[in-house]
C-alpha positions as CSV (number, residue, x, y, z in Angstrom):
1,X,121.8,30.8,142.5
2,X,124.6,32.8,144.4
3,X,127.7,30.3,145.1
4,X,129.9,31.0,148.0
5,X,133.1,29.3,149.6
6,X,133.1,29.1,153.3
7,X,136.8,29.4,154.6
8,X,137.7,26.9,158.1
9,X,137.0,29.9,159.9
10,X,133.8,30.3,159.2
11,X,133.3,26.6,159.5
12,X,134.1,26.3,162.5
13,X,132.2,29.5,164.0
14,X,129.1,27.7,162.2
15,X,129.5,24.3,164.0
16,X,130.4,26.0,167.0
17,X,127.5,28.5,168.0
18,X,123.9,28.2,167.3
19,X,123.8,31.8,166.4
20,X,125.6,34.1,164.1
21,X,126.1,34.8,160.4
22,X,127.8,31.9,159.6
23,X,125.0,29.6,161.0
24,X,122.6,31.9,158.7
25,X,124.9,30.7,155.4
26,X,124.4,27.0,156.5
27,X,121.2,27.4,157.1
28,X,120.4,28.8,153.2
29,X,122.2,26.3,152.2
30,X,120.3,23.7,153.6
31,X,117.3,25.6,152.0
32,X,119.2,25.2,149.0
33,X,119.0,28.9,148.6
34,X,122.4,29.2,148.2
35,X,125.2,26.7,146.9
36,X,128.3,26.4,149.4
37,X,131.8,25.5,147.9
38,X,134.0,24.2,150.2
39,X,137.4,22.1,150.1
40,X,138.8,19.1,151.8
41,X,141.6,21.3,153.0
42,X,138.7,23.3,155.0
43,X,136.7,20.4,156.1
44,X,140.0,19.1,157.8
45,X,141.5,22.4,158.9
46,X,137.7,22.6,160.5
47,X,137.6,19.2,162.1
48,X,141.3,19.4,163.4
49,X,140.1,22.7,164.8
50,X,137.3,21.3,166.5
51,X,138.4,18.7,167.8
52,X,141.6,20.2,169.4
53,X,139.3,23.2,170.8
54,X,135.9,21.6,171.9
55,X,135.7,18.2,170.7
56,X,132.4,17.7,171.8
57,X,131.3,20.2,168.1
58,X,133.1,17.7,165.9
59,X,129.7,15.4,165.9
60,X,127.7,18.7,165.3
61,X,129.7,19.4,162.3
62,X,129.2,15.7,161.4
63,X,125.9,16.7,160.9
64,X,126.3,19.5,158.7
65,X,128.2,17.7,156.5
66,X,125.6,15.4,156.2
67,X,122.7,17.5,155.8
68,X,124.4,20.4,153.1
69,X,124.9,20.0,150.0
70,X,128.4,21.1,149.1
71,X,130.1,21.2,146.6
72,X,133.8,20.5,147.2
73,X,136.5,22.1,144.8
74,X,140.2,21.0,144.5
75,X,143.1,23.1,143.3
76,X,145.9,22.1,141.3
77,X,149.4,22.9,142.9
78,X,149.8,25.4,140.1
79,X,147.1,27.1,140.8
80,X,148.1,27.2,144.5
81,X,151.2,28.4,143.7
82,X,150.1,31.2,141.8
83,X,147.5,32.3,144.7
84,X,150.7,32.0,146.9
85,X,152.0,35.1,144.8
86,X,149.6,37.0,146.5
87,X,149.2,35.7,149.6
88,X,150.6,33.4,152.6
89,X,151.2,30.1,151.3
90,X,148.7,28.5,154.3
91,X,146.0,30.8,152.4
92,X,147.0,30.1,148.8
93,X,144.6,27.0,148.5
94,X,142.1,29.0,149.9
95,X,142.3,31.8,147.5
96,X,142.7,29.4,144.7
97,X,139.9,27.0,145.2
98,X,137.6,30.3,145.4
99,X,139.1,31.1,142.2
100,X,138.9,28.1,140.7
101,X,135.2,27.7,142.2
102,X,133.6,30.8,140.2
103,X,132.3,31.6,143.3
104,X,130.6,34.7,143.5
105,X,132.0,35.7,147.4
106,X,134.4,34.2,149.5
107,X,133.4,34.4,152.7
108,X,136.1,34.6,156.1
109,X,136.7,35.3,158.8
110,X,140.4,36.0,158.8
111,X,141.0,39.9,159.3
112,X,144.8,39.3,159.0
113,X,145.1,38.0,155.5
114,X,142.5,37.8,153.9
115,X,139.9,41.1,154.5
116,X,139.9,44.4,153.4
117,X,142.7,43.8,150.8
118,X,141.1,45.0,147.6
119,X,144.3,43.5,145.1
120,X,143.0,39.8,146.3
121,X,139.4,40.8,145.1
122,X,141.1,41.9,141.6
123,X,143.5,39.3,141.6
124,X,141.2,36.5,142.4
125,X,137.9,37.9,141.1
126,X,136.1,36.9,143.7
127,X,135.0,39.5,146.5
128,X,136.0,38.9,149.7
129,X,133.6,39.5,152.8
130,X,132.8,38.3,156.5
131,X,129.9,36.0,157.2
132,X,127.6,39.2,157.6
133,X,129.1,40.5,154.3
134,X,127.7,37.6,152.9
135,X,124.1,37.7,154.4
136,X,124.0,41.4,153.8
137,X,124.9,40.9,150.4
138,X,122.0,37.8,149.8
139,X,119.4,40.0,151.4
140,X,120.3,42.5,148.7
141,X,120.2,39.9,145.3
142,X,117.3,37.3,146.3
């Protein structure tokens, strides 16, 4: 079964719109199609988000919590610290829990830092993709 981790970002645009990519992931997920890997950093990064944003989406995401089965992963500072070689330090637990996860895609939404640099792929061994990435990718290996 493919394992993903689901960044805030993508969190967040799941428990915000009905529709989308990111909704898809939860959704195979929930089918148990897929296993998600997240980390208490993104659950709360996600709720503070929400709640600061459109409050009202925090009980939605309640409900996601409650009904996918995740799997949460937690990164030793040493392993942060060595992501934070690579990247921003706010992104280092990120990278590193995907790491750490043997996850076979981390999946984001952040253009900025995280996308379309190839030397976190190597560096993490994980690949790196959006939310249609992901789906694109599942569609292709299932």
């Amino acid at each position: 079964m493919t394992r993903i981790f689901l960044d805030s970002s993508v969190l967040f645009s799941a428990a915000y719109s009905s529709k989308g990519h990111s909704r898809d992931l939860l959704l195979m997920a929930a089918r148990e199609e897929i296993t998600v890997v997240i980390s208490q950093l993104v659950l709360d990064e996600t709720r503070r988000n929400l709640a600061e944003s459109t409050p009202q989406q925090t009980a939605y995401l309640d409900l996601i919590i409650a009904a996918i089965p995740f799997e949460y992963i937690r990164p030793t500072k040493r392993e942060v610290l060595a992501a934070a070689e690579h990247v921003a330090m706010k992104d280092a637990p990120i990278l590193a829990a995907a790491r750490k996860a043997r996850v076979d895609l981390l999946v984001t939404l952040d253009k900025k830092h995280l996308l379309g640099k190839p030397e976190l792929t190597e560096i993490s061994r994980v690949a790196i993709v959006t939310p249609e990435g992901a789906v694109e990718y599942l569609q292709k290996t299932n």
